[in-house]
Structures are given as structure tokens and as C-alpha cells.
N, C-alpha and C positions, 0 to 999 in steps of 0.2 A: 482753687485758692489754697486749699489745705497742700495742696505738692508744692506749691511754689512755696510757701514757708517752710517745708520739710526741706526744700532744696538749700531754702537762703540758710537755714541752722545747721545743716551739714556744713557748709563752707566757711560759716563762721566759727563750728568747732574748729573745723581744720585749718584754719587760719591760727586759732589761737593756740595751740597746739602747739606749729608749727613755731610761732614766737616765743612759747614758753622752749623748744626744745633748742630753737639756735641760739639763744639768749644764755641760756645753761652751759651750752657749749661755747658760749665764748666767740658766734661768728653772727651776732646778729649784725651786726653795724657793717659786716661785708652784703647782707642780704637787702639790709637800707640801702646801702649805695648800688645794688645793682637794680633796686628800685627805681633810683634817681637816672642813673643810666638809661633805663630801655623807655623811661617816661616821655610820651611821644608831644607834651605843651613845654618845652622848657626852653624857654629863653637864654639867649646866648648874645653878651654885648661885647660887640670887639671896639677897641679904644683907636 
């Protein structure tokens, strides 16, 4: 039980981390979108 919380708080550092450093740099909202991109539930409605 104790590894698997050491694992989920490692990837949560480095998740945040990560947002605090593209966010600084000005490319977070490229890292959103390529979020939305490879996201494998996304509906798509053609007219």
C-alpha cells in the first residue's frame, strides 16, 4: 500500500511540475490540446 502511494505522489509531483513549467513557458494550452487530441472518448458530430 505504502509503494503505491509513493508511486501515485511521484506522478502527481511530476504532473504539477510539469504544468507549472509549460504554463511559465507560455505552451501550456499547446500541451491541453494535444491532450484533447490523443484522447481516446471523444465524440465527433458531423452535420
Amino acid at each position: 500500500m505504502q509503494e503505491k502511494r509513493g508511486k501515485l505522489l511521484a506522478k502527481a509531483l511530476v504532473w504539477l511540475v510539469a504544468e507549472i513549467l509549460l504554463n511559465f513557458l507560455g505552451i501550456d494550452n499547446l500541451a491541453d490540446y494535444s491532450e484533447f487530441v490523443f484522447e481516446k472518448n471523444v465524440v465527433i458530430l458531423r452535420g
